[in-house]
C-alpha positions in Angstrom: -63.5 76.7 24.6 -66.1 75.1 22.1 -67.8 78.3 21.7 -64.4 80.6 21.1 -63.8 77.6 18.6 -66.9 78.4 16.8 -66.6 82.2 16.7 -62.5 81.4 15.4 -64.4 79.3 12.2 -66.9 81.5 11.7 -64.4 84.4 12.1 -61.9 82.9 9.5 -64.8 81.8 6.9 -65.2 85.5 6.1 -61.1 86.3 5.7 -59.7 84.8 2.3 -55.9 83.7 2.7 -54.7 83.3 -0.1 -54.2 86.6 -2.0 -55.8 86.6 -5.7 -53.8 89.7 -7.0 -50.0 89.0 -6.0 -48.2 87.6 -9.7 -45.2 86.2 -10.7 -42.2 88.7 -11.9 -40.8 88.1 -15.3 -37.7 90.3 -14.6 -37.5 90.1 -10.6 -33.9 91.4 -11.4 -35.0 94.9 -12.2 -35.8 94.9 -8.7 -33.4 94.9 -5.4 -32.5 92.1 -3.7 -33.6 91.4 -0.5 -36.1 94.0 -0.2 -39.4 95.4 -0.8 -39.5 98.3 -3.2 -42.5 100.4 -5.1 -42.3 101.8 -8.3 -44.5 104.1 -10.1 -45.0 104.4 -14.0 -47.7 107.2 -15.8 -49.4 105.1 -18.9 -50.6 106.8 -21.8 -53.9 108.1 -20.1 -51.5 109.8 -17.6 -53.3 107.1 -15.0 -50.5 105.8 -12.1 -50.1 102.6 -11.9 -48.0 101.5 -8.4 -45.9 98.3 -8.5 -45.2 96.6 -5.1 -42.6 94.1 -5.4 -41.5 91.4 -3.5 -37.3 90.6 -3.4 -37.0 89.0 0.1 -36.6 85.7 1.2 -40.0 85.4 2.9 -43.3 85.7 2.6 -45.4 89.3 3.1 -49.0 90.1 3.4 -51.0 92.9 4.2 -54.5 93.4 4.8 -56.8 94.8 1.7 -60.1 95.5 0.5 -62.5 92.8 -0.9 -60.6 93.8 -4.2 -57.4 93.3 -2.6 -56.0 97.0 -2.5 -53.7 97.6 -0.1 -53.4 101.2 1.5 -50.6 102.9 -0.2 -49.9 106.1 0.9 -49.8 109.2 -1.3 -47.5 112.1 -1.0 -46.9 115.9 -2.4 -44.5 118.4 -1.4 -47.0 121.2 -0.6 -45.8 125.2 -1.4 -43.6 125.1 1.5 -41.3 122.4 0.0 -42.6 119.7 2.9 -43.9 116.2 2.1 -47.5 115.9 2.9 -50.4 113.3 2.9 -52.3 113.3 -0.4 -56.0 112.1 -1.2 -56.4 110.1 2.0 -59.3 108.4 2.7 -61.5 108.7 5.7 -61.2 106.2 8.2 -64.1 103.5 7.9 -64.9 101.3 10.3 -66.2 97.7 8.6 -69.2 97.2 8.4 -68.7 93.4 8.3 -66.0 91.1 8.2 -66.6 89.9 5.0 -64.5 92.7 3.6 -61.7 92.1 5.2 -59.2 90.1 2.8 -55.3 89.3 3.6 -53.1 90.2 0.6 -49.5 87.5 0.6 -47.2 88.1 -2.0 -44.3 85.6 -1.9 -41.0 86.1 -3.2 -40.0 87.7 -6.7 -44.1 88.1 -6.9 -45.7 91.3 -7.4 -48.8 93.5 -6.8 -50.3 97.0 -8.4 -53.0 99.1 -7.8 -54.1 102.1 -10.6 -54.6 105.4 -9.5 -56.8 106.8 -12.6 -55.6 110.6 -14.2 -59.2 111.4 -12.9 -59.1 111.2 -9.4 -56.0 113.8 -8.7 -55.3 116.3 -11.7 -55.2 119.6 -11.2 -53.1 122.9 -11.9 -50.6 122.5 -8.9 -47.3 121.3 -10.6 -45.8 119.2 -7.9 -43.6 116.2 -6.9 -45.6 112.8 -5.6 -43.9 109.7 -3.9 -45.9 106.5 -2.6 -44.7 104.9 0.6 -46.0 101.9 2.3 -45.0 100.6 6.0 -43.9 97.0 5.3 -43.3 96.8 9.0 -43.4 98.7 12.5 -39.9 99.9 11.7 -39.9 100.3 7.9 -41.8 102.2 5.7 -40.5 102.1 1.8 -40.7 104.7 -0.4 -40.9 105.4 -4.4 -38.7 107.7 -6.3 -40.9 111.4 -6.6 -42.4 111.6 -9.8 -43.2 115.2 -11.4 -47.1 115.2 -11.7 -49.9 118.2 -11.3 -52.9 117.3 -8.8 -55.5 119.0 -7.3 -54.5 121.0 -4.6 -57.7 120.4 -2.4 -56.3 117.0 -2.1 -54.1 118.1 0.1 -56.9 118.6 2.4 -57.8 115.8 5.4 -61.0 114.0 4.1 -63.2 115.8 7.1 -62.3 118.8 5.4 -62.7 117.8 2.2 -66.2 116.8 3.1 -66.9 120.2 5.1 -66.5 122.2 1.7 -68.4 119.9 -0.5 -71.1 120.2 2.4 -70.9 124.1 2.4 -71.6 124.4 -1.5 -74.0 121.8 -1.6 -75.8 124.1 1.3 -75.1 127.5 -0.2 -76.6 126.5 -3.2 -80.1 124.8 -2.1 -83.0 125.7 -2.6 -85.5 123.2 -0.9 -85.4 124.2 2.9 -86.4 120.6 4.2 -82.6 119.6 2.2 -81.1 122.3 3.3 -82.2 121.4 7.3 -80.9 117.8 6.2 -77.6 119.4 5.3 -77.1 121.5 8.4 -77.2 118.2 10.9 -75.1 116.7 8.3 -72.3 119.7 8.8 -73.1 120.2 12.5 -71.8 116.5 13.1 -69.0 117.0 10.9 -68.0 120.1 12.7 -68.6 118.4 16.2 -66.4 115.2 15.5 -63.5 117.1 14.2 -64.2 119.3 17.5 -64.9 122.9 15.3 -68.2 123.8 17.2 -67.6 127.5 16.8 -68.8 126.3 12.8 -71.7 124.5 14.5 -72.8 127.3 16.5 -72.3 130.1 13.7 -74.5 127.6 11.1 -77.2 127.5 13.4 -77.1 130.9 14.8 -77.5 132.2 10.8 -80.6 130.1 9.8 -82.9 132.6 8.5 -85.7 130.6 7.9 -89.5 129.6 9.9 -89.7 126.2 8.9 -87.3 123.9 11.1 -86.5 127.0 13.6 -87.5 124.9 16.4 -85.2 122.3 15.7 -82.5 124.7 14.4 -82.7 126.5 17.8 -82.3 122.8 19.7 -79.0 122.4 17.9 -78.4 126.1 18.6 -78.5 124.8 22.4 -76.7 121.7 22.2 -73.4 123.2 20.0 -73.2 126.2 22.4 -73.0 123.7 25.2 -70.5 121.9 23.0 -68.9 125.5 22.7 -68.4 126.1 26.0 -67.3 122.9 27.1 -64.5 123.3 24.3 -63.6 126.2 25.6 -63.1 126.1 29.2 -60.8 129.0 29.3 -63.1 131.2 27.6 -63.1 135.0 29.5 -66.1 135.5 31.7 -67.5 138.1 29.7 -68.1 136.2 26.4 -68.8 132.8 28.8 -71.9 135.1 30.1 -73.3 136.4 27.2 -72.7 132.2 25.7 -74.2 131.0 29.0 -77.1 133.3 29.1 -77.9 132.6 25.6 -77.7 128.7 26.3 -80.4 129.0 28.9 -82.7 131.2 27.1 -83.1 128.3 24.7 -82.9 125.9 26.7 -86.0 127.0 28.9 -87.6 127.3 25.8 -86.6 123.5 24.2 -88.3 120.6 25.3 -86.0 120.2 28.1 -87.1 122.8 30.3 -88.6 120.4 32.1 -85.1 119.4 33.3 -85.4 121.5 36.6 -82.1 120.0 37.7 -79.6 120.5 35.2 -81.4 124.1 34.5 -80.3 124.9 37.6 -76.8 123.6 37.5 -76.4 126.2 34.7 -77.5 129.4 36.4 -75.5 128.5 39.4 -72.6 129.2 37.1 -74.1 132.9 36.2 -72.4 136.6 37.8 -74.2 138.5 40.6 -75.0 142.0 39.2 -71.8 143.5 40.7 -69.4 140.6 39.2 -71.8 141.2 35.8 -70.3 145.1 35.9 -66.6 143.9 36.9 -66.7 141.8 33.5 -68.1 144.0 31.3 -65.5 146.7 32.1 -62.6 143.5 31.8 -63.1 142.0 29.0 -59.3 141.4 27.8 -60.3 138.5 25.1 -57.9 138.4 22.2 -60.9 136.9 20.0 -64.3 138.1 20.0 -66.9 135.5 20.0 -69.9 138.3 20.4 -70.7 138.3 16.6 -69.8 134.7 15.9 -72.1 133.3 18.8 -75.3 136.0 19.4 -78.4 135.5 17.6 -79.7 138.7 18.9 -80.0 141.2 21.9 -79.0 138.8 25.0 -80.5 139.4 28.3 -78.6 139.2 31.2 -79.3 136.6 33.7 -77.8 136.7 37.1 -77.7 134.6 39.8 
């Protein structure tokens, strides 16, 4: 008990209580009573700035930042009329507890968070609303304001950060940054489960320095691949498979007699390999996408 004691202290030291950015309302009665409403305003720099106020009879709080922002949501109606998520962020986990704060805003007090001109302009002439879940069963919304954003926004952050990736890659020229940005999009790719990008980045590096390494992630996202794809047709799963050994016998695993042979155990006979190349039925061909160069065959 003394211990869990301890760690609660130590725990709580690092969480500041009492909200530093929650102020009193001059005109609470512009608000509604007996709820919790936001309002959004343009100023003359066409920044947003988003007013959560505070009309019930208790208490609320919310956990923020270190700068006591709480997560506000942003939404567009996109070109087919349907409200969206706008400009999210990507999920972060903390890195310590020491930015972890607890927002309380007590009644007829108020909070607001700026959303500079900056961050979403664009040409797409649109409709925005903010919305915040107050609790598990009530989420408040603002009225829609009339505002053009940057359509990319639209995007979920991993995508987002997949095309800044792919530009940044297109246009280096250093090959030892460009090898730094290909692991960086491979494990993009891979956590947002879009190996067949993984395998296609690697299978199109044209250069001699890094090949080696290039051709080990080559292996591992075509392993990725096929996992991924476990209803794949056997014709493209051979030519995948038979590709994945081939560099794998030549990686710095080959040494792995075991799972080497778990692999080829999965491989056609010579008669199955001329059943499946007359079958192939697949509504997407993966040949192109996944082949680095003439294949050969490997049967059991």
């Amino acid at each position: 008990m003394k211990n869990i004691s301890i760690f609660l202290l130590f725990f709580l030291s690092f969480i500041n209580l009492q909200g530093q950015n929650a102020f009193p309302s001059k005109n609470p009665g512009k608000f509604p009573k007996d709820s919790v409403s936001i309002r959004s305003k343009f100023t003359k720099n066409n920044n947003l700035i988003i007013f959560l106020m505070n009309r019930t009879k208790d208490t609320i709080s919310f956990i923020s930042d270190h700068q006591y922002n709480i997560s506000i949501g942003k939404e567009v109606l996109d070109e087919n009329k349907q409200w969206v998520k706008f400009d999210q962020d990507p999920i972060r986990k903390p890195s310590c507890l020491s930015g972890i704060k607890i927002l309380k805003i007590p009644t007829d007090y108020y909070t607001y968070q700026v959303y500079e001109n900056e961050k979403y302009a664009g040409d797409f002439k649109t409709k925005m609303r903010f919305s915040l879940r107050v609790n598990d069963s009530t989420i408040v919304y603002s009225k829609n304001l009339d505002i053009s954003v940057n359509k990319e926004l639209i995007l979920p952050p991993e995508l987002r950060l997949n095309k800044i990736l792919e530009q940044k890659y297109a246009q280096e020229k250093s090959i030892e940054k460009k090898y730094v940005l290909l692991k960086q999009m491979i494990q993009n790719y891979n956590d947002f489960n879009l190996m067949e990008k993984s395998v296609l980045l690697c299978k199109n590096w044209k250069e001699d320095e890094f090949l080696e390494k290039v051709n080990a992630h080559y292996h591992i996202t075509l392993s990725k691949f096929l996992n991924a794809n476990p209803g794949l047709d056997k014709y493209h799963k051979t030519l995948i498979l038979c590709k994945y050994l081939e560099l794998f016998q030549n990686s710095f695993l080959k040494s792995n007699t075991e799972k080497l042979e778990s692999y080829r155990k999965l491989l056609p006979t010579r008669e199955e390999w001329e059943e499946i190349k007359g079958d192939c039925k697949s509504k997407k061909c993966y040949e192109d996408l996944i082949i680095k160069d003439f294949v050969e065959i490997q049967f059991k």
